[in-house]
C-alpha positions in Angstrom: 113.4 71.7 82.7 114.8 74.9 81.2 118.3 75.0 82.4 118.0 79.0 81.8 115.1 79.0 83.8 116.5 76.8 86.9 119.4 79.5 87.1 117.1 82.6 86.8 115.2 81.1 89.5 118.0 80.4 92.2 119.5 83.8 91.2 115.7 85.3 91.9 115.6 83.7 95.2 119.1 84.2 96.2 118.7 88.2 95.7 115.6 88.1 97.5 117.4 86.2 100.5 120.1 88.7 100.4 117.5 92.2 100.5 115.5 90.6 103.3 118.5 89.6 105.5 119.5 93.3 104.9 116.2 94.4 105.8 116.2 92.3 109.3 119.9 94.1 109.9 118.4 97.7 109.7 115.7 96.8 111.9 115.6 99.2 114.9 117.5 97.4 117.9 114.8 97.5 120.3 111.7 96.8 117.8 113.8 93.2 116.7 114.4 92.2 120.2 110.5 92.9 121.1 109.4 90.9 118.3 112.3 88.3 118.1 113.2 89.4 114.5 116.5 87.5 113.1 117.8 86.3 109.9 118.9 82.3 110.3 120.4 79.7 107.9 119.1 76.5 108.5 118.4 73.6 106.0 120.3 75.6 102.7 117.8 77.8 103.1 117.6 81.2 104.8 115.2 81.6 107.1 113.4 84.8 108.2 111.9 84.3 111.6 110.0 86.8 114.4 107.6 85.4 116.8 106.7 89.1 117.4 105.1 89.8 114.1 101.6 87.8 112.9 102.5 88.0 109.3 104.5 85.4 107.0 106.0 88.0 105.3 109.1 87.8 108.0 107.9 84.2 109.2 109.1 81.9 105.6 111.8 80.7 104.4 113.4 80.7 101.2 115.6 79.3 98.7 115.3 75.6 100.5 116.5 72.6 97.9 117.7 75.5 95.2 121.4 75.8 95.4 121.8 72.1 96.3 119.2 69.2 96.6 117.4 69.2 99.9 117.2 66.1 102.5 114.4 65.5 104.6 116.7 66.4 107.6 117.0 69.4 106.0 113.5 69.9 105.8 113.1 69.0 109.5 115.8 71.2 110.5 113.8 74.6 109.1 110.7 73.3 110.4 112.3 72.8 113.7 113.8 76.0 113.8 110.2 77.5 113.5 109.0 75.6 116.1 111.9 76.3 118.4 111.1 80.2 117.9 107.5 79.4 118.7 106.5 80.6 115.6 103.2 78.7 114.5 101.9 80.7 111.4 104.8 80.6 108.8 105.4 79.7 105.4 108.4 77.4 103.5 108.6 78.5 99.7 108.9 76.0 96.9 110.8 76.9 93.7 109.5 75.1 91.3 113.2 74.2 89.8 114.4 73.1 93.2 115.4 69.4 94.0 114.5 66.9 94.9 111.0 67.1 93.4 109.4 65.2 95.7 109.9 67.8 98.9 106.5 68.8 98.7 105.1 64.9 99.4 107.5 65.5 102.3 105.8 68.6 103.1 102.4 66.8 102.6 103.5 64.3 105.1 104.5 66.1 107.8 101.0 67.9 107.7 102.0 71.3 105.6 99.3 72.3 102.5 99.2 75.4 100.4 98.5 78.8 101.9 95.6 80.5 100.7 97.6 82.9 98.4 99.2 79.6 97.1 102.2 81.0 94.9 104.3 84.3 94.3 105.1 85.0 90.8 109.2 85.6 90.4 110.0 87.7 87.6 112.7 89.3 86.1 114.1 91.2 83.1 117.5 93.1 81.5 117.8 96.6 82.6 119.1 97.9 79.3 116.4 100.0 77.5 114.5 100.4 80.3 111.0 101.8 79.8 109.1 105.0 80.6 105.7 105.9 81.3 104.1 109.4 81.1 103.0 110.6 84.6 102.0 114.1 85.3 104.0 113.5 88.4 108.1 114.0 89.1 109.6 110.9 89.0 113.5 110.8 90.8 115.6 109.2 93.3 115.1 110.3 96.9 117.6 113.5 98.2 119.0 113.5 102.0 116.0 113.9 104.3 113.3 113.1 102.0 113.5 109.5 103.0 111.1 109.1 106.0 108.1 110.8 103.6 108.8 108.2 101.1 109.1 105.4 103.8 105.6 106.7 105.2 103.9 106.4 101.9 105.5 102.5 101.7 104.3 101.9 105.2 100.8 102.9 104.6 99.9 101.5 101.4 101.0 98.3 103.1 99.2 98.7 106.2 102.3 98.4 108.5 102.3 100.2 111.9 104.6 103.2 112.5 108.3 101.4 113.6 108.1 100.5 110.1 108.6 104.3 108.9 112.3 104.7 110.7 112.9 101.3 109.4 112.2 102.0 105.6 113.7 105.2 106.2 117.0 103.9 108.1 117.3 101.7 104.7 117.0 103.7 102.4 120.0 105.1 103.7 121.8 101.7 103.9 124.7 100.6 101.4 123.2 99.2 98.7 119.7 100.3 99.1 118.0 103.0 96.8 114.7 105.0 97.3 112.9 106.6 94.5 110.0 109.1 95.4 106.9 110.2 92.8 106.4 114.1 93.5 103.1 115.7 93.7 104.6 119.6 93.8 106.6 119.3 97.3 104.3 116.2 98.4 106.2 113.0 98.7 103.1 110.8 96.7 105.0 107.3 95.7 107.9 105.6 96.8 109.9 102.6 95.9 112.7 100.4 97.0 116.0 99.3 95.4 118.5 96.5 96.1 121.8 96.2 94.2 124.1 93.6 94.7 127.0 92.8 92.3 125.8 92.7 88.9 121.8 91.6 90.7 118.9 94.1 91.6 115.6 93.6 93.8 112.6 95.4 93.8 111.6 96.1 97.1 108.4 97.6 98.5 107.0 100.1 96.5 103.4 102.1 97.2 101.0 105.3 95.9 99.2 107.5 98.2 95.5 106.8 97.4 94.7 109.5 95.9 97.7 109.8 93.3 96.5 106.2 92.4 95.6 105.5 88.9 97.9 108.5 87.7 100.6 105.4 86.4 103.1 106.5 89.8 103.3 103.2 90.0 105.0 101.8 86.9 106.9 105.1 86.4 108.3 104.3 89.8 108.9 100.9 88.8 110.4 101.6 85.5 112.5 104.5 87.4 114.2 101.9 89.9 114.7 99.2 86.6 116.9 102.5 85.3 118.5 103.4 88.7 119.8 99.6 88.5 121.2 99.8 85.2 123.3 103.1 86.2 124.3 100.9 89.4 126.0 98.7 87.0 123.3 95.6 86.9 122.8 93.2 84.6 119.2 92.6 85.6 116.3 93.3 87.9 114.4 91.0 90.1 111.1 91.0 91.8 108.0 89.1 93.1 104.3 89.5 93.9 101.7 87.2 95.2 99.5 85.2 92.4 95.9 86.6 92.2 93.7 84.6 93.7 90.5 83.6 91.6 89.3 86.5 89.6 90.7 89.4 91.9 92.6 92.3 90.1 96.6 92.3 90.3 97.7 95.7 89.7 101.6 95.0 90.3 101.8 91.8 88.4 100.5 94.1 85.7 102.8 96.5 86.0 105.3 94.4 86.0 104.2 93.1 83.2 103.8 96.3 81.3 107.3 97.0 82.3 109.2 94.1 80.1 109.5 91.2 83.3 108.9 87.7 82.5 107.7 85.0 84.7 110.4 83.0 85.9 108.6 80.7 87.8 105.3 80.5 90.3 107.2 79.4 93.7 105.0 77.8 96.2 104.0 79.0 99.4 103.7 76.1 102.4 102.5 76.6 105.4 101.4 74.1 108.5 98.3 72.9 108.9 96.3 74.7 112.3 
């Protein structure tokens, strides 16, 4: 085991943690009590949970067995948790470099398997020399009031229903949080997420109207918020995307890729059987 490595990969997860609990704390008061949307600890691990919403991506929990070695109670007390919140479809990550290395036997036992997109590819890189990409669009960080166009264009390349506009929006605005916007004349046509936290930084959601796609918005974008980061006074950026699955085309592990982040690790994604 790379010792490097094992430390690039609990710092990957713990800034991860950190942006998502922040995300669940700008969550609009009403929609988080409708869907049951909280932010636990249970296990070492921090788990996101809501009931309310049919996708993992605020159903998993993460970091469990990577700042300290994980027990079985410990396993059994996330899994509980879910079950509590009568949440059936969610997932628990597995860091490759986590401990003990035999929690996913454990996982095996008590009838969890890998999801169908079976790992997320952590990545990460310096943010000194940062690089650029030629776009015929303007590439800058959002100004006051141009943040719920920019959360809109996030929201729809994701597919997310309308609450999650004020969300994005309401975070951009948050401590800590950065939005970057690719311009199209006046026409908000790409947007992407920042996280900074001490000397750490997490790319968040970032998206390109359809037809701006293929104009490279989205790497400028991305190699924008890796520069934003280093004028916040980071050391280094942090991100993730799901594995491709077979043959299909990954167009943000590319980009990524294209803009100077390594793989730390492939982290596991476990989820209960039916």
């Amino acid at each position: 085991m790379n010792a490097t490595d094992a430390a690039l990969a609990a710092a990957a997860d713990a800034i991860e943690a950190s942006a998502f609990s922040d995300i669940v704390e700008a969550a609009p008061p009403e929609f988080a009590a409708q869907v049951g949307l909280r932010r636990v600890a249970a296990g070492g691990a921090t788990l996101l949970i809501a009931p309310g919403i049919a996708d993992t991506l605020f159903n998993r929990a993460i970091g469990l067995g990577v700042r300290s070695a994980a027990t079985e109670a410990d396993l059994d007390a996330v899994i509980a948790t879910y079950r509590g919140a009568g949440v059936g479809k969610f997932w628990i990550h597995w860091n490759p470099f986590g401990a003990p290395e035999t929690v996913p036997q454990w996982l095996s036992a008590r009838g969890f398997a890998l999801a169908q997109r079976r790992a997320w590819a952590k990545v990460v890189r310096p943010v000194e020399s940062s690089p650029a990409f030629e776009t015929e669009l303007e590439l800058r960080r959002a100004g006051l009031g141009e943040e719920e166009a920019g959360a809109r264009v996030i929201a729809g390349a994701f597919g997310m229903p309308a609450v999650f506009v004020g969300w994005f929006a309401a975070l951009a605005r948050r401590r800590g949080w950065r939005m970057c916007i690719a311009l199209a004349g006046a026409q908000v046509a790409g947007a992407g997420l920042l996280y900074v936290e001490g000397r750490e930084a997490w790319l968040g959601a970032g998206g390109v109207l359809r037809e701006f796609r293929g104009r490279g918005a989205h790497r400028a974008l991305m190699a924008l918020r890796i520069r934003e980061a280093a004028a916040a006074g980071c050391a280094r950026a942090f991100t993730e995307t799901g594995e491709p699955i077979g043959e299909e085309p990954n167009p943000s592990l590319a980009n990524m890729e294209r803009c100077g982040f390594r793989r730390v690790c492939s982290r596991l994604n476990f989820a209960p059987s039916a």
